[in-house]
PQR file of N, CA, C, O and H, with PARSE charges and radii, in Angstrom:
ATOM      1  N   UNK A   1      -0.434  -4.733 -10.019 -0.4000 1.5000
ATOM      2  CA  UNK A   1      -0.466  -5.064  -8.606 -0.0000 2.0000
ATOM      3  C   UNK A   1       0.202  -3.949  -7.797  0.5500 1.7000
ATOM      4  O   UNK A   1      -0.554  -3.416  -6.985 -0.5500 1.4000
ATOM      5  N   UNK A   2       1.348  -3.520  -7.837 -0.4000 1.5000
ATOM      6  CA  UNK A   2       1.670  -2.144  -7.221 -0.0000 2.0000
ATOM      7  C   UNK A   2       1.307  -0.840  -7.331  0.5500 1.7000
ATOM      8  O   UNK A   2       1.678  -0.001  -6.510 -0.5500 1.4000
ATOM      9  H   UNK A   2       1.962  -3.953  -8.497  0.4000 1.0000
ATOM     10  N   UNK A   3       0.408  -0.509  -8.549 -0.4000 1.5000
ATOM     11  CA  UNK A   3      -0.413  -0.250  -8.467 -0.0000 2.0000
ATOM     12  C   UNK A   3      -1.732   0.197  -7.438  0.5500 1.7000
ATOM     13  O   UNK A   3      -2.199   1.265  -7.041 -0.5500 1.4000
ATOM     14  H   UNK A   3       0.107  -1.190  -9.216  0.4000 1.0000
ATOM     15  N   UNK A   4      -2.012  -1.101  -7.272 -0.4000 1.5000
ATOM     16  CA  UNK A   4      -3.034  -1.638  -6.064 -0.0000 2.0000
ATOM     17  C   UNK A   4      -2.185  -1.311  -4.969  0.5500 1.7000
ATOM     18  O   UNK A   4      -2.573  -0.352  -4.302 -0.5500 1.4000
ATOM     19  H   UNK A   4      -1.633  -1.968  -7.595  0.4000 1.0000
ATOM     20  N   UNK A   5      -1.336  -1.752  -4.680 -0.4000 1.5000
ATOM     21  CA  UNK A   5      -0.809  -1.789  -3.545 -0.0000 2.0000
ATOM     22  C   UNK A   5      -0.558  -0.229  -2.875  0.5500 1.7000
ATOM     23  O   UNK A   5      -0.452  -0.173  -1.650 -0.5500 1.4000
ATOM     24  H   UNK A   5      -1.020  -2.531  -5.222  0.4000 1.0000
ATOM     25  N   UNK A   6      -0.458   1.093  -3.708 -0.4000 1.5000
ATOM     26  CA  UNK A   6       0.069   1.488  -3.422 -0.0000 2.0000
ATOM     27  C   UNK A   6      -1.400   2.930  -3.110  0.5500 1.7000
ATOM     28  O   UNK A   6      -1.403   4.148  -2.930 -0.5500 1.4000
ATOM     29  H   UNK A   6      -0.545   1.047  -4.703  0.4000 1.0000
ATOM     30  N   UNK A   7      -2.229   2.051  -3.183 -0.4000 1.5000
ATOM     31  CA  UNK A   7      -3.788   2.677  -3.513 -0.0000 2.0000
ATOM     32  C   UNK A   7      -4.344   1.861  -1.912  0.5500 1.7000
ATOM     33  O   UNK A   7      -5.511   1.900  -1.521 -0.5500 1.4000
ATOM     34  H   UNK A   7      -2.227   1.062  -3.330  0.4000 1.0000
ATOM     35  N   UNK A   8      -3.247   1.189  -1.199 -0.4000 1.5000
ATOM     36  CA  UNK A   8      -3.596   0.429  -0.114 -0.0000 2.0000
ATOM     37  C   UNK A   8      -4.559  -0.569   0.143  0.5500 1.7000
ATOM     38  O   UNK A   8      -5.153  -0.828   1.190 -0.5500 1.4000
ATOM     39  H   UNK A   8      -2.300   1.158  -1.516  0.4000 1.0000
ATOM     40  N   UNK A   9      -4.632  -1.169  -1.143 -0.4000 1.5000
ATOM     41  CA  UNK A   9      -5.840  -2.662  -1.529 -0.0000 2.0000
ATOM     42  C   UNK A   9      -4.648  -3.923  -1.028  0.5500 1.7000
ATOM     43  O   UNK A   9      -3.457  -3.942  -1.339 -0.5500 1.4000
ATOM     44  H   UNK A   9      -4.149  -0.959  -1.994  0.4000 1.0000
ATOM     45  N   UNK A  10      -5.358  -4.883  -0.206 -0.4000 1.5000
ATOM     46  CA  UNK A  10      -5.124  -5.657  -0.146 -0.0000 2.0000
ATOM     47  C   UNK A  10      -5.038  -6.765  -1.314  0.5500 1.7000
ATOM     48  O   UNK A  10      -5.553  -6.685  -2.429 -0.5500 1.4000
ATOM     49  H   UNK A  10      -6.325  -4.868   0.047  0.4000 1.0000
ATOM     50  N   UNK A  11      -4.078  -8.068  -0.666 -0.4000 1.5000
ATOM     51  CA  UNK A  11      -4.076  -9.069  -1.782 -0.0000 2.0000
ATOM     52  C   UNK A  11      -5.505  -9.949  -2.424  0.5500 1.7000
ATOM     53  O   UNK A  11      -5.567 -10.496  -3.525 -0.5500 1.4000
ATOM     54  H   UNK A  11      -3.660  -8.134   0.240  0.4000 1.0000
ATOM     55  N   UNK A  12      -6.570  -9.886  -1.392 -0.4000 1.5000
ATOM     56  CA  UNK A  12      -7.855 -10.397  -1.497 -0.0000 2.0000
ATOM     57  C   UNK A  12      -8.397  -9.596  -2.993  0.5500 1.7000
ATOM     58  O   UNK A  12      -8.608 -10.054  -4.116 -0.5500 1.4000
ATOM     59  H   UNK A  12      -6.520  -9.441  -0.497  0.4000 1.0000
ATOM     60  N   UNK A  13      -8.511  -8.176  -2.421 -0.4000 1.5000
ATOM     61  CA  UNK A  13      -9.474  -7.256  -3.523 -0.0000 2.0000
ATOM     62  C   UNK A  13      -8.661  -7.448  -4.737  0.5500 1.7000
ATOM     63  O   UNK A  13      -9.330  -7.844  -5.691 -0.5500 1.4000
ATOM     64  H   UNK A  13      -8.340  -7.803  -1.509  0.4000 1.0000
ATOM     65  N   UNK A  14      -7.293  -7.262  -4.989 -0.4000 1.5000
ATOM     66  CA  UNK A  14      -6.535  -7.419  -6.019 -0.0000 2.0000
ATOM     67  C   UNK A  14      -6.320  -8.789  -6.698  0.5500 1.7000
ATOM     68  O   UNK A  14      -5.936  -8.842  -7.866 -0.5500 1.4000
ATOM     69  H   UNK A  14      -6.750  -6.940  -4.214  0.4000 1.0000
ATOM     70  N   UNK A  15      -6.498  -9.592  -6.168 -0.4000 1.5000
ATOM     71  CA  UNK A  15      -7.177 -11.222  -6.589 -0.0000 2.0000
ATOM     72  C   UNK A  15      -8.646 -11.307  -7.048  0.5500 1.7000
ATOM     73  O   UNK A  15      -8.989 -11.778  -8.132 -0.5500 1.4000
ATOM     74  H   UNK A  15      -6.809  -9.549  -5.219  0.4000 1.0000
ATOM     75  N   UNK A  16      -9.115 -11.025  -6.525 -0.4000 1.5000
ATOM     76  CA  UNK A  16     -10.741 -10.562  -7.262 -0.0000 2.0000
ATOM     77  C   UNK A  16     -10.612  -9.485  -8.305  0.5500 1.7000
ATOM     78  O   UNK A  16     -11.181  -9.800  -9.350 -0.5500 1.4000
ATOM     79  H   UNK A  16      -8.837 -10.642  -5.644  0.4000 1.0000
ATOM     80  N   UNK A  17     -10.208  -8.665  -8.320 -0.4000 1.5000
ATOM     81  CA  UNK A  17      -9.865  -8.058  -9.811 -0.0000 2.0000
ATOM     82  C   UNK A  17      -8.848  -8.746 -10.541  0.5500 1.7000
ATOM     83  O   UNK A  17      -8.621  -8.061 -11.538 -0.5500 1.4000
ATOM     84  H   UNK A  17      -9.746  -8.409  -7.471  0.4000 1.0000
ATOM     85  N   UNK A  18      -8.431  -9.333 -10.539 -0.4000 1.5000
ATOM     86  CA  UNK A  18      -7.281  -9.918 -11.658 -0.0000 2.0000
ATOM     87  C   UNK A  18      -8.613 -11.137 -12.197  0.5500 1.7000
ATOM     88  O   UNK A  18      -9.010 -11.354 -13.342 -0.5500 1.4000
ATOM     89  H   UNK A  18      -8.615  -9.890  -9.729  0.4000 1.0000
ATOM     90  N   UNK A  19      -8.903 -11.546 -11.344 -0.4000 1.5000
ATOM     91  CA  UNK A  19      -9.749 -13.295 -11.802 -0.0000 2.0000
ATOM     92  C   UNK A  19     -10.823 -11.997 -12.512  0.5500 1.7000
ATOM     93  O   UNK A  19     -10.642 -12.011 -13.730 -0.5500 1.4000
ATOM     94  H   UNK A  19      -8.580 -11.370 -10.415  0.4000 1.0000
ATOM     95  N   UNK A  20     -11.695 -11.081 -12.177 -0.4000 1.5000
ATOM     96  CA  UNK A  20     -12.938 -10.785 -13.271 -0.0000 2.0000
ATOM     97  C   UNK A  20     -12.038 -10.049 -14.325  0.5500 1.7000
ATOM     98  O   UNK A  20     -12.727  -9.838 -15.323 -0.5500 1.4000
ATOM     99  H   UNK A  20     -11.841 -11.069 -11.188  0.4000 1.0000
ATOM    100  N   UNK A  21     -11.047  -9.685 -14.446 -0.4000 1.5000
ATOM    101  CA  UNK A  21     -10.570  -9.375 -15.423 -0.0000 2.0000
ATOM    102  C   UNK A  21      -9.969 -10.222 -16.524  0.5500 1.7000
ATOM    103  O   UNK A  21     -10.011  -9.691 -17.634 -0.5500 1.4000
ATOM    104  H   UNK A  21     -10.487  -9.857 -13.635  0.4000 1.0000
ATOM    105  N   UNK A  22      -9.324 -11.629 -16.451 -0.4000 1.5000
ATOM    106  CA  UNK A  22      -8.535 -12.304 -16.900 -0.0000 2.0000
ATOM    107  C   UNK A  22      -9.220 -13.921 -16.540  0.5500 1.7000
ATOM    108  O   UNK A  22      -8.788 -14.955 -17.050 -0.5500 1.4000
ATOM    109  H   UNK A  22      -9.290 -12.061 -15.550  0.4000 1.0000
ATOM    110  N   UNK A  23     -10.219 -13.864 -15.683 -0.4000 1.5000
ATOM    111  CA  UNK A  23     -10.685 -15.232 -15.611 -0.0000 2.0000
ATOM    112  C   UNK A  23      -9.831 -15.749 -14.562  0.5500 1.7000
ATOM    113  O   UNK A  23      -8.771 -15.336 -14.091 -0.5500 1.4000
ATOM    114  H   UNK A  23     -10.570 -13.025 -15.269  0.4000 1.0000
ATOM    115  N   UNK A  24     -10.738 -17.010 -14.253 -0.4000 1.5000
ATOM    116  CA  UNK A  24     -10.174 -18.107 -12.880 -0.0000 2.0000
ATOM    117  C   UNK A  24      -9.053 -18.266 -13.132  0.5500 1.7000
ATOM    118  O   UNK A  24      -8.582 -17.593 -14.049 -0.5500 1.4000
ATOM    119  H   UNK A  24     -11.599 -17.346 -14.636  0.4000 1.0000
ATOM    120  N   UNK A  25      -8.441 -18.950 -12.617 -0.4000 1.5000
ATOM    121  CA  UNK A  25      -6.723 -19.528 -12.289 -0.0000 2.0000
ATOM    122  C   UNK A  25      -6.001 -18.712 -12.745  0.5500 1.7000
ATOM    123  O   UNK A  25      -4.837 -19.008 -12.477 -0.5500 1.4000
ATOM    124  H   UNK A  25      -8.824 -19.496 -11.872  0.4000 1.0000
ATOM    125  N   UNK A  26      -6.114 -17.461 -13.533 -0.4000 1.5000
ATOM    126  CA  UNK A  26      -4.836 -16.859 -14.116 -0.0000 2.0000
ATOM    127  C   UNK A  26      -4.054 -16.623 -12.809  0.5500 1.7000
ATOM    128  O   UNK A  26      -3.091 -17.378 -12.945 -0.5500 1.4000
ATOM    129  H   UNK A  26      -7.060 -17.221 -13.750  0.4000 1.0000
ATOM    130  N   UNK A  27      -3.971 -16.243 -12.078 -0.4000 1.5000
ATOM    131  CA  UNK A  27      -3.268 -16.510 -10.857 -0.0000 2.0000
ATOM    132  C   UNK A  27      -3.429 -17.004 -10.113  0.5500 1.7000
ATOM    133  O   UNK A  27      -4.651 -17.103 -10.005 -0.5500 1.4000
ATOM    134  H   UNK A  27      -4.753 -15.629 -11.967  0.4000 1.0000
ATOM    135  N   UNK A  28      -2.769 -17.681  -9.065 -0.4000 1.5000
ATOM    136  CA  UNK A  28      -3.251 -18.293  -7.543 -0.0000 2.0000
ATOM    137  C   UNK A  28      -3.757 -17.064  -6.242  0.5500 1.7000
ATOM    138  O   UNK A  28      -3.251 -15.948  -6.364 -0.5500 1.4000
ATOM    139  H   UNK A  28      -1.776 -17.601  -9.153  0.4000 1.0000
ATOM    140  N   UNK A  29      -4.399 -17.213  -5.451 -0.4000 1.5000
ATOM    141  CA  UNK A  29      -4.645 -16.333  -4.659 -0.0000 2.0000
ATOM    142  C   UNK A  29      -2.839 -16.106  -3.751  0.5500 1.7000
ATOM    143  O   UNK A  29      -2.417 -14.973  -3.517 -0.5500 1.4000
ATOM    144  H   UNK A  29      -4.810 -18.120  -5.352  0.4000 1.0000
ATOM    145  N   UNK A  30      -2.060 -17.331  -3.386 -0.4000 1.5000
ATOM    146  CA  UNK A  30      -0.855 -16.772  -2.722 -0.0000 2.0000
ATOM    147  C   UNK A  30       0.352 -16.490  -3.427  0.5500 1.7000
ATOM    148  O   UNK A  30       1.412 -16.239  -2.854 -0.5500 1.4000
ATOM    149  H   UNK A  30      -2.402 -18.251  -3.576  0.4000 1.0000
ATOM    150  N   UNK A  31       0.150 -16.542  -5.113 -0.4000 1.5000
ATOM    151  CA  UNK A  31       1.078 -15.445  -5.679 -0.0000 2.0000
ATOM    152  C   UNK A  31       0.493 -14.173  -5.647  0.5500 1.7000
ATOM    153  O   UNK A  31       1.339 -13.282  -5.586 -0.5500 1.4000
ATOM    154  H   UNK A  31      -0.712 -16.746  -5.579  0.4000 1.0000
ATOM    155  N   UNK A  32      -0.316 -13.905  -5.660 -0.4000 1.5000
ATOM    156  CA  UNK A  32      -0.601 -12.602  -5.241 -0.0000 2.0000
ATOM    157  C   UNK A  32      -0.403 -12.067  -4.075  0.5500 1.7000
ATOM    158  O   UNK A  32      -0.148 -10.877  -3.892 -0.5500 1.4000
ATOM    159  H   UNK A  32      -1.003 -14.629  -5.710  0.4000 1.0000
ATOM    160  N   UNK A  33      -0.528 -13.057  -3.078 -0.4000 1.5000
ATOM    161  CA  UNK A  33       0.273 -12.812  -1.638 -0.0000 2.0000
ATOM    162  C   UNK A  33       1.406 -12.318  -1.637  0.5500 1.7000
ATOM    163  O   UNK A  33       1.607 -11.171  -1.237 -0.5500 1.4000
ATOM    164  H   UNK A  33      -0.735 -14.024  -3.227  0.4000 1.0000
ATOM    165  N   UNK A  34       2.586 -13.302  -2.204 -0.4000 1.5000
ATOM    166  CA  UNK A  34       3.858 -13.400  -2.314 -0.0000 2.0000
ATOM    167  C   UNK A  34       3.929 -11.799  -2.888  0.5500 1.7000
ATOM    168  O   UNK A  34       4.453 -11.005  -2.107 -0.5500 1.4000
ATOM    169  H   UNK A  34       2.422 -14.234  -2.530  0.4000 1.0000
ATOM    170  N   UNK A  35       3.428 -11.239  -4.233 -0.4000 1.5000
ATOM    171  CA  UNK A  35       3.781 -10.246  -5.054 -0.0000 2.0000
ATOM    172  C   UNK A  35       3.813  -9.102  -4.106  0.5500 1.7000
ATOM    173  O   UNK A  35       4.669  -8.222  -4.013 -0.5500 1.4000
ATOM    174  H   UNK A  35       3.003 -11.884  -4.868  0.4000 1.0000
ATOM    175  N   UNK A  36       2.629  -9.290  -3.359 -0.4000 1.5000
ATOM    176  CA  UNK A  36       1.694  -7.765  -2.535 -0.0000 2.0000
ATOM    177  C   UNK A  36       3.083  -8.118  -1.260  0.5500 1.7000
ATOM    178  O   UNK A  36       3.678  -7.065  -1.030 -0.5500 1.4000
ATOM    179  H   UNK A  36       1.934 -10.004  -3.435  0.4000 1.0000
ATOM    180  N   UNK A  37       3.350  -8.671  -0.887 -0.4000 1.5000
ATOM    181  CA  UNK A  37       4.416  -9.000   0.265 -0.0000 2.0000
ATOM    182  C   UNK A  37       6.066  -8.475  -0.018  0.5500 1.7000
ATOM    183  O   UNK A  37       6.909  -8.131   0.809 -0.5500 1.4000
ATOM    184  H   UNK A  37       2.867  -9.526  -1.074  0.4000 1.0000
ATOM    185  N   UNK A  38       6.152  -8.555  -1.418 -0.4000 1.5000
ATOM    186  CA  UNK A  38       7.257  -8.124  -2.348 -0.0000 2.0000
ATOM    187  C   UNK A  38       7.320  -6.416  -2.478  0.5500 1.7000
ATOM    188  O   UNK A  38       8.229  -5.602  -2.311 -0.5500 1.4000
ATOM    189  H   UNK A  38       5.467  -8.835  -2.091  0.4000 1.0000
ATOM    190  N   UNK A  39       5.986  -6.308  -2.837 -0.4000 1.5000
ATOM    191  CA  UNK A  39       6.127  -5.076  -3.763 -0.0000 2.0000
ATOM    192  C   UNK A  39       5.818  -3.766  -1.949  0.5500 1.7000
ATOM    193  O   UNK A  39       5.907  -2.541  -2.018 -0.5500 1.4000
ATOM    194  H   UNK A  39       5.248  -6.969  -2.973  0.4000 1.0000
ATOM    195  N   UNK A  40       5.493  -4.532  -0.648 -0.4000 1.5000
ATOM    196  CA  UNK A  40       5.289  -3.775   0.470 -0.0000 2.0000
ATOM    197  C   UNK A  40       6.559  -3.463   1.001  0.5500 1.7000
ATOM    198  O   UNK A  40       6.762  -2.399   1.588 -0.5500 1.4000
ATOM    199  H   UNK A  40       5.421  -5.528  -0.592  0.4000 1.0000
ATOM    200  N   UNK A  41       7.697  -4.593   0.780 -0.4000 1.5000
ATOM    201  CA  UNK A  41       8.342  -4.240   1.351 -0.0000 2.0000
ATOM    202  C   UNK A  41      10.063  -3.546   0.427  0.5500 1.7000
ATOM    203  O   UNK A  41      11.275  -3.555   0.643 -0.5500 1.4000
ATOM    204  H   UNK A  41       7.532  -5.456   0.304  0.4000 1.0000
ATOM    205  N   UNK A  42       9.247  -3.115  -0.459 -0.4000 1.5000
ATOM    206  CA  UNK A  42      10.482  -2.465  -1.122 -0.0000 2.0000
ATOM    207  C   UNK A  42      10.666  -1.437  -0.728  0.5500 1.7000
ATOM    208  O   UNK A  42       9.662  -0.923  -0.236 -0.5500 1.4000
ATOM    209  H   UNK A  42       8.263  -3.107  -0.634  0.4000 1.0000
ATOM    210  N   UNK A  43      12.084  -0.492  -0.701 -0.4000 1.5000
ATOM    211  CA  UNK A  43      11.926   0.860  -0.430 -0.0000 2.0000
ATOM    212  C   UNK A  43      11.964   1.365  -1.190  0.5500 1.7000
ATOM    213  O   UNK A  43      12.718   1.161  -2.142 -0.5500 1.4000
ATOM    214  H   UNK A  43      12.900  -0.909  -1.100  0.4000 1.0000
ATOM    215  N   UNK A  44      10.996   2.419  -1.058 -0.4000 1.5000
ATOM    216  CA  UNK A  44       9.963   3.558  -1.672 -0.0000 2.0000
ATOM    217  C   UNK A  44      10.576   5.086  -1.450  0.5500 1.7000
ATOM    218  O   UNK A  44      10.141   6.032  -2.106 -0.5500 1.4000
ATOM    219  H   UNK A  44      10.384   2.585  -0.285  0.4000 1.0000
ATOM    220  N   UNK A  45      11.527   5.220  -0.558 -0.4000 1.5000
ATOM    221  CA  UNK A  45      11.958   6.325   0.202 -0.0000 2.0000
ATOM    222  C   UNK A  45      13.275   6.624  -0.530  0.5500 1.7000
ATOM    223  O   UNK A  45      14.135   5.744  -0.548 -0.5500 1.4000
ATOM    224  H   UNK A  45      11.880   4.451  -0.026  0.4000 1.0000
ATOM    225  N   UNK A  46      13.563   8.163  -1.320 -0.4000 1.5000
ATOM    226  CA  UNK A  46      14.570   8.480  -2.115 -0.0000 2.0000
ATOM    227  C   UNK A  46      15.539   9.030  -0.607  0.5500 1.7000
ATOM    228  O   UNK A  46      16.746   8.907  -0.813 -0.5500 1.4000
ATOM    229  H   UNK A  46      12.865   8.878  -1.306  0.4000 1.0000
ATOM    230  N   UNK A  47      15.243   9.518   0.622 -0.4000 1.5000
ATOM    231  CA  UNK A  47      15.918   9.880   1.598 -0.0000 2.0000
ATOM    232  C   UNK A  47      17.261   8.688   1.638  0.5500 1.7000
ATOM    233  O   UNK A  47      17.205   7.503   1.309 -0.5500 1.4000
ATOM    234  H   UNK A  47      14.262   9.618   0.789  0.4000 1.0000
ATOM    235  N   UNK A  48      18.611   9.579   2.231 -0.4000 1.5000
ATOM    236  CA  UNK A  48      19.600   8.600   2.258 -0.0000 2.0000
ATOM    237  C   UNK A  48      19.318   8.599   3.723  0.5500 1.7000
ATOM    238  O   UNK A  48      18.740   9.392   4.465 -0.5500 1.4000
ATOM    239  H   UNK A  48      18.656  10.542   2.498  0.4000 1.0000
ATOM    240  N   UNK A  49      20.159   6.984   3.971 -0.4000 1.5000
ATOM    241  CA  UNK A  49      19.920   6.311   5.257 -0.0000 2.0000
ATOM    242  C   UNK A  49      21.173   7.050   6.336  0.5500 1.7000
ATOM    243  O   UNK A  49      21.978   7.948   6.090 -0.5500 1.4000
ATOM    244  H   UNK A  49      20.629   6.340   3.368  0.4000 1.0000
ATOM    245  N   UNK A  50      20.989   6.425   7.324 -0.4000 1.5000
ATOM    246  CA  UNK A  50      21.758   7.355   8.129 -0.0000 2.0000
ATOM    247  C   UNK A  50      23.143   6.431   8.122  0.5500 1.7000
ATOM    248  O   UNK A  50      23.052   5.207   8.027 -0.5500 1.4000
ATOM    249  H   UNK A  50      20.335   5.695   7.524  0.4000 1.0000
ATOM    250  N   UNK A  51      24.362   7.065   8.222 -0.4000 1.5000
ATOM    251  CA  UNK A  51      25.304   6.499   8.399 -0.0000 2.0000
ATOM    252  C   UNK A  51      26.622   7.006   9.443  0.5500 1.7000
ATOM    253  O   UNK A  51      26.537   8.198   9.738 -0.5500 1.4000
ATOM    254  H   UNK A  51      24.436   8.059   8.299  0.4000 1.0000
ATOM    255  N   UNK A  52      27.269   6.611   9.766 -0.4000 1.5000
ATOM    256  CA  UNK A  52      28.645   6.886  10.308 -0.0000 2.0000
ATOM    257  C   UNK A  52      29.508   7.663   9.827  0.5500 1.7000
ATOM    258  O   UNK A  52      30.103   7.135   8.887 -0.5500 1.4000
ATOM    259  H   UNK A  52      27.337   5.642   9.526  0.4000 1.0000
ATOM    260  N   UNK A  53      29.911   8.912  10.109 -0.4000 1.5000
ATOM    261  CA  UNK A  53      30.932   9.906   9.526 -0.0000 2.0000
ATOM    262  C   UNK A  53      30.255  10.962   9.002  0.5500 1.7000
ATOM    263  O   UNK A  53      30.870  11.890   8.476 -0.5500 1.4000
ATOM    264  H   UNK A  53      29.428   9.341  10.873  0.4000 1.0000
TER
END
């Protein structure tokens, strides 16, 4: 899935490839939400943040 995500596929297309790959229900369509919602908002950025001093 981050993977996908990072190839800028939404949770839809990446739910349709998991089900023809692995078959119906192996996942729900809004854990894949949840994951793609997870894995967007991690930081990705090795830059340090700005700080005081």
């Amino acid at each position: 899935i981050k993977t996908r995500c990072l190839l800028g596929l939404t949770a839809t297309p990446i739910h349709d490839t998991l089900t023809a790959a692995y078959g119906q229900g192996v996942v729900s369509y809004s854990t894949v939400v949840h994951w793609v919602d997870r894995i967007s908002s991690v930081r990705e950025s090795l830059d340090d943040d700005p700080r005081n001093g």
